[in-house]
C-alpha positions in Angstrom: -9.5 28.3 -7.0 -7.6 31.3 -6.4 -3.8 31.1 -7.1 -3.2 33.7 -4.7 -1.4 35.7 -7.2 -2.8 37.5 -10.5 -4.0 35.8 -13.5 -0.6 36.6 -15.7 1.2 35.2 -13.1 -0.4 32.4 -12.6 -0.6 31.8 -16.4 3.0 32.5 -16.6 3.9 29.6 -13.7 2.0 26.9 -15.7 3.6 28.4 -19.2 7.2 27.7 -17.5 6.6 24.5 -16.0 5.4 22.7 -18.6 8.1 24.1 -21.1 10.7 23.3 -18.7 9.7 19.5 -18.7 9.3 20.0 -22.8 5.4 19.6 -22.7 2.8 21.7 -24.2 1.2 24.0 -21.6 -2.8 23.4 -20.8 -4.7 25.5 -18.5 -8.4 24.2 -18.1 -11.5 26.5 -18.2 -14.9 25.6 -16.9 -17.8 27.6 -17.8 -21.5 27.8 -17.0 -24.0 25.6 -19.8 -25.1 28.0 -22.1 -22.2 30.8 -22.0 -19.7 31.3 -24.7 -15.8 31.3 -24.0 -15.6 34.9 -25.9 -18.1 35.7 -22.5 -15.5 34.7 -20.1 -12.8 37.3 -19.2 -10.1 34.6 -18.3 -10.9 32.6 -21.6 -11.0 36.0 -24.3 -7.7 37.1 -22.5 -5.8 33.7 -23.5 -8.1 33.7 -26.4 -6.4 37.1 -27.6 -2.7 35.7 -26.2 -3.0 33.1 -28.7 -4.0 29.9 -26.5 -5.9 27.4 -29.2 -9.3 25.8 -27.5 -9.9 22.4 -27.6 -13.3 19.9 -27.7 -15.5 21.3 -25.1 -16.7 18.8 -22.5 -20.0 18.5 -20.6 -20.2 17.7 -16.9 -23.4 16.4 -16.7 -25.2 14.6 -12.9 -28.6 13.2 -12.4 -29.5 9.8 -10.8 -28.0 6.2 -11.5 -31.8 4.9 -12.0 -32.1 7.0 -15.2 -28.4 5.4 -16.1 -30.1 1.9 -15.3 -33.3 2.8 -18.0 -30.8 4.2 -20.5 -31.4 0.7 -22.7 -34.4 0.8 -24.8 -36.5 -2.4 -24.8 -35.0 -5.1 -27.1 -31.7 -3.3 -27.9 -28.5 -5.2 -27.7 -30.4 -8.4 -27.1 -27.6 -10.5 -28.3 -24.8 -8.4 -25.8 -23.5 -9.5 -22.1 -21.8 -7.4 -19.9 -19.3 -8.5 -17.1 -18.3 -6.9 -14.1 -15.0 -7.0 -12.3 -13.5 -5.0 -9.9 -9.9 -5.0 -11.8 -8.4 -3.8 -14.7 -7.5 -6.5 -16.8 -5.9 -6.4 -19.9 -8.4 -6.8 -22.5 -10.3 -3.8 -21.0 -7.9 -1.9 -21.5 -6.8 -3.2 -25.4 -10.8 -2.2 -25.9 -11.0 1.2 -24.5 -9.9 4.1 -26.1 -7.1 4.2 -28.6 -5.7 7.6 -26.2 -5.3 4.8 -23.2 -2.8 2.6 -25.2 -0.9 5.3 -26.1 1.0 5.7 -22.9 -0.3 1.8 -20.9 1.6 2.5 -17.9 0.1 5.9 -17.1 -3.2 5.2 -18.1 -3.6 1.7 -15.8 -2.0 4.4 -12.8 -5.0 6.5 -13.1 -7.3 3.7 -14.0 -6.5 1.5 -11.3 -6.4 4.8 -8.5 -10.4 5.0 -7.1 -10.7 2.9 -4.4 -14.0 1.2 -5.4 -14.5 0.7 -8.9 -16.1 -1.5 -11.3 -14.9 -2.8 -15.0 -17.4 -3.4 -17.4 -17.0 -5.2 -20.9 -19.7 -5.7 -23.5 -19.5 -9.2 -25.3 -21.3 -11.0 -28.2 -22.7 -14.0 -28.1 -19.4 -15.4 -29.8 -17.4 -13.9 -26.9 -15.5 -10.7 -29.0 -15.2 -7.9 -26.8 -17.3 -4.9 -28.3 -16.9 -2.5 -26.0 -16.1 -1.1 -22.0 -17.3 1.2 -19.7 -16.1 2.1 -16.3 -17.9 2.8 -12.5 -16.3 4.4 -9.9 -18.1 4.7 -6.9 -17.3 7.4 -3.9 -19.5 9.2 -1.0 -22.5 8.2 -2.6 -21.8 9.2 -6.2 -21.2 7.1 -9.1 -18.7 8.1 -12.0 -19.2 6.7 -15.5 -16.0 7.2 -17.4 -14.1 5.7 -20.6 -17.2 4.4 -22.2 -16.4 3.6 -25.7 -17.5 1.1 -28.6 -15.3 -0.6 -31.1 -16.0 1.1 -34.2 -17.1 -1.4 -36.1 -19.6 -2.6 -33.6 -21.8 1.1 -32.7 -25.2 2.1 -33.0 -26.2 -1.1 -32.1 -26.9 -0.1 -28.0 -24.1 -1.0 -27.1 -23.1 2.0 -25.8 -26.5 2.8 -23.8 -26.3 -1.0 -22.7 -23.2 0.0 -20.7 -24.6 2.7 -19.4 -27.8 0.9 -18.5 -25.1 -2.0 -16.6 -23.3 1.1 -14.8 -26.6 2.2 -13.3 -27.3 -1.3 -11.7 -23.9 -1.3 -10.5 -24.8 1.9 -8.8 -27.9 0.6 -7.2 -27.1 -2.4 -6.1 -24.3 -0.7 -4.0 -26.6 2.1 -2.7 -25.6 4.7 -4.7 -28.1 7.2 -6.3 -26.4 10.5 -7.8 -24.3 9.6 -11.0 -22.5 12.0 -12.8 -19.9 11.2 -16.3 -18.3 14.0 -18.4 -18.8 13.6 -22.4 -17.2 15.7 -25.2 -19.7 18.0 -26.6 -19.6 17.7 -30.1 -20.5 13.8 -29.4 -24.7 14.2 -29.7 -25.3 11.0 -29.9 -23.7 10.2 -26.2 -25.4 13.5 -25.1 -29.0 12.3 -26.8 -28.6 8.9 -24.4 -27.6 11.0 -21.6 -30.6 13.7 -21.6 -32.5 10.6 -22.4 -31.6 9.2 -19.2 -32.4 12.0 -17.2 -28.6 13.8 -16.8 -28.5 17.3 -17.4 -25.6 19.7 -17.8 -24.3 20.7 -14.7 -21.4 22.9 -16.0 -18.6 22.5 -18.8 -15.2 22.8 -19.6 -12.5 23.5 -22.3 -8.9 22.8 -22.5 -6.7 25.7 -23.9 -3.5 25.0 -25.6 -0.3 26.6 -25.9 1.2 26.1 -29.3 
């Protein structure tokens, strides 16, 4: 939105207040599908000021049936997911290493939506494999922090969450979805398309070094 001041100075308010608090500044940039950052005026400038880009992310939306079809016939025969509404503790030792970094700010914004649901991939011998997350709000559903142990992926796992967060969405009445995915990941993005989501914008961190 507009900062109701120029660009510089705006740019200069976020530079200060994250170096006051001894933080790296980050500005965000969003930017239509198929444009470059060089393209966009606000980007070049910080571009030429010296601000590093980061991994591109994809917004992409299209409708929680598609999520629900994501799973291929026969994949991840062997894999059970559960539901819960909370965040319990082994979903969180399985997500993404960047959520254990700093527990107590990540189960804040994990536990903040006001209807959500946990999901959790198992084997047959009970090892959690992998976790997904549904939030639900004015008749969207948000797929976030899906992520497969490492040793455990390309086995479906991955589009069998997604397939459990479409159900989840349907059985509640909800029929737009929506997740955000990092560009560079094509094999997410592949099971995405494949599911009937398309780009609906993207974005970019810049960094301050």
């Amino acid at each position: 939105g507009d900062p109701g001041t120029t660009d510089e100075s705006a740019v200069a308010t976020v530079v200060r207040w994250y170096r006051d608090r001894g933080l790296t500044p980050l500005l965000q940039v969003p930017l239509p599908p198929r444009a470059e950052w060089s393209e966009d005026p606000f980007a070049a400038g910080l571009l030429g000021q010296g601000w590093r880009l980061l991994t591109p992310t994809l917004v992409m939306t299209g409708r929680a049936e598609g999520l629900r079809d994501a799973l291929p016939t026969g994949a991840a025969s062997d894999v059970t997911i559960e539901e819960s509404p909370a965040l319990a503790d082994e979903w969180l030792e399985v997500a993404n290493p960047r959520a254990l970094a700093r527990p107590e700010a990540a189960r804040a914004v994990l536990s903040a939506p006001r209807e959500q649901v946990f999901l959790l991939a198992r084997d047959e011998g009970g090892e959690a494999l992998g976790v997904a997350r549904v939030a639900l709000d004015d008749g969207w559903a948000g797929l976030f922090g899906v992520h497969v142990a490492p040793d455990h992926r390309r086995r479906g796992i991955g589009a069998a969450l997604t397939a459990a967060a479409g159900r989840v969405a349907i059985d509640r009445g909800v029929v737009l979805a929506y997740l955000q995915v990092e560009e560079p990941n094509t094999g997410a993005v592949t099971l995405y398309e494949r599911a009937g989501l398309t780009t609906h914008h993207r974005y970019a961190y810049l960094r301050l070094d």
